[in-house]
C-alpha positions in Angstrom: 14.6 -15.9 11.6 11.5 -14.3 10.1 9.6 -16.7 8.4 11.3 -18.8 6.0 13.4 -16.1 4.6 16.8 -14.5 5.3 16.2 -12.2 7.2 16.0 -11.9 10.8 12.8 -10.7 12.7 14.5 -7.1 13.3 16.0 -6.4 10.0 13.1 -7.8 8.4 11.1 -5.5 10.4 13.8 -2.3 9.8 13.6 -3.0 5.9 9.6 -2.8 6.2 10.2 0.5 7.2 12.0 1.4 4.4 10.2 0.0 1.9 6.8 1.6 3.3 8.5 4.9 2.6 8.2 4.6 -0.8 4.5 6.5 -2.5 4.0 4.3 -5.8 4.3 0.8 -6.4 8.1 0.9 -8.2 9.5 3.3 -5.4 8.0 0.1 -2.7 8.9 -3.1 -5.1 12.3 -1.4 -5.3 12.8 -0.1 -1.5 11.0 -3.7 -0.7 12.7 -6.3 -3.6 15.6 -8.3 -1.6 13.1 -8.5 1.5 11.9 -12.4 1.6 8.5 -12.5 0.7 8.4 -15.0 3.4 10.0 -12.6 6.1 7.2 -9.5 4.9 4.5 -11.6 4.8 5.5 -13.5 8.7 4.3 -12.6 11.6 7.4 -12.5 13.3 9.0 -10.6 10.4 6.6 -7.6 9.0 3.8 -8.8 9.7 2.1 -7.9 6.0 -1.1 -10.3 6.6 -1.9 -7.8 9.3 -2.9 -4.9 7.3 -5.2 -7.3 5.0 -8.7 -5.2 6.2 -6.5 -2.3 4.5 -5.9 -3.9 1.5 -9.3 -5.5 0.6 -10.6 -2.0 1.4 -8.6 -0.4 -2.0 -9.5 -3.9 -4.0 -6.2 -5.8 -3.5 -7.5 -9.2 -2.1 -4.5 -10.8 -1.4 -1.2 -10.5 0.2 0.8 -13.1 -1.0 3.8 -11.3 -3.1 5.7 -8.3 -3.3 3.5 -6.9 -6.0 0.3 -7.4 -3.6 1.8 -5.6 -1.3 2.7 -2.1 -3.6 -0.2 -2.3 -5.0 -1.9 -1.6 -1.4 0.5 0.5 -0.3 0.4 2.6 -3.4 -3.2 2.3 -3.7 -3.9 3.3 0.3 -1.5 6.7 -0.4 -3.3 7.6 -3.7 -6.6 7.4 -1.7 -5.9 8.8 1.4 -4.4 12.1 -1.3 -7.9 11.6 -2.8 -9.5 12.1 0.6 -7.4 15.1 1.5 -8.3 16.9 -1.5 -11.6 16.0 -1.0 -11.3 17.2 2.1 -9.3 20.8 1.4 -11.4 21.4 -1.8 -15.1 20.1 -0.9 -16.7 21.0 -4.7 -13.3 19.6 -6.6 -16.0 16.6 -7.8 -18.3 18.7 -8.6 -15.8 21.0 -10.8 -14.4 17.6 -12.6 -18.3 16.8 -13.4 -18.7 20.1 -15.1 -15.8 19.7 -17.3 -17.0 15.8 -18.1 -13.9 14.3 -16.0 -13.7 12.3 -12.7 -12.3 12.5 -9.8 -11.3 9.4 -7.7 -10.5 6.2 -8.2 -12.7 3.3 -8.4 -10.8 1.6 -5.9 -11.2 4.5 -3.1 -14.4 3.8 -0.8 -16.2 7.2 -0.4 
């Protein structure tokens, strides 16, 4: 078994999967919400705790619940769209501060 959960270490690990396919944090908590915290979080499960760097890097400190987890996934996608547009349009920042908007979010590291 993975963790203290239910599930064992492969279909904790297939589930992962799934629920990583999901972009915002309802589509994940969804995809993710009969998974055992215990079995995402587990290193012989999905391993979560691994991709900690990741999440303190888009301002989610901890990874000790389902919502934690969204919340980086989520958060990772929206900045790594935020990069590519960056990216693709080079003056999109500089057309957002001419119109009095902004572009990014806080959490994204430039």
């Amino acid at each position: 078994m993975g963790g203290s959960g239910n599930l064992g270490d492969a279909k904790a690990g297939k589930a992962l999967l799934k629920c990583e396919a999901g972009a915002t944090k309802a589509a994940v908590t969804k995809a993710c919400e009969k998974i055992p915290v215990a079995d995402l979080i587990g290193a012989s499960g999905g391993n979560v705790t691994a991709v900690a760097d990741v999440c303190n890097g888009v301002a989610v400190p901890a990874l000790a619940t389902l919502g934690d987890y969204a919340d980086c996934l989520a958060r990772r996608e929206r900045c790594e769209a935020e990069e590519s547009i960056t990216f693709t349009s080079p003056r999109v920042i500089e057309l957002f501060n001419a119109v009095g908007a902004t572009f990014g979010s806080a959490f994204c590291v430039t």
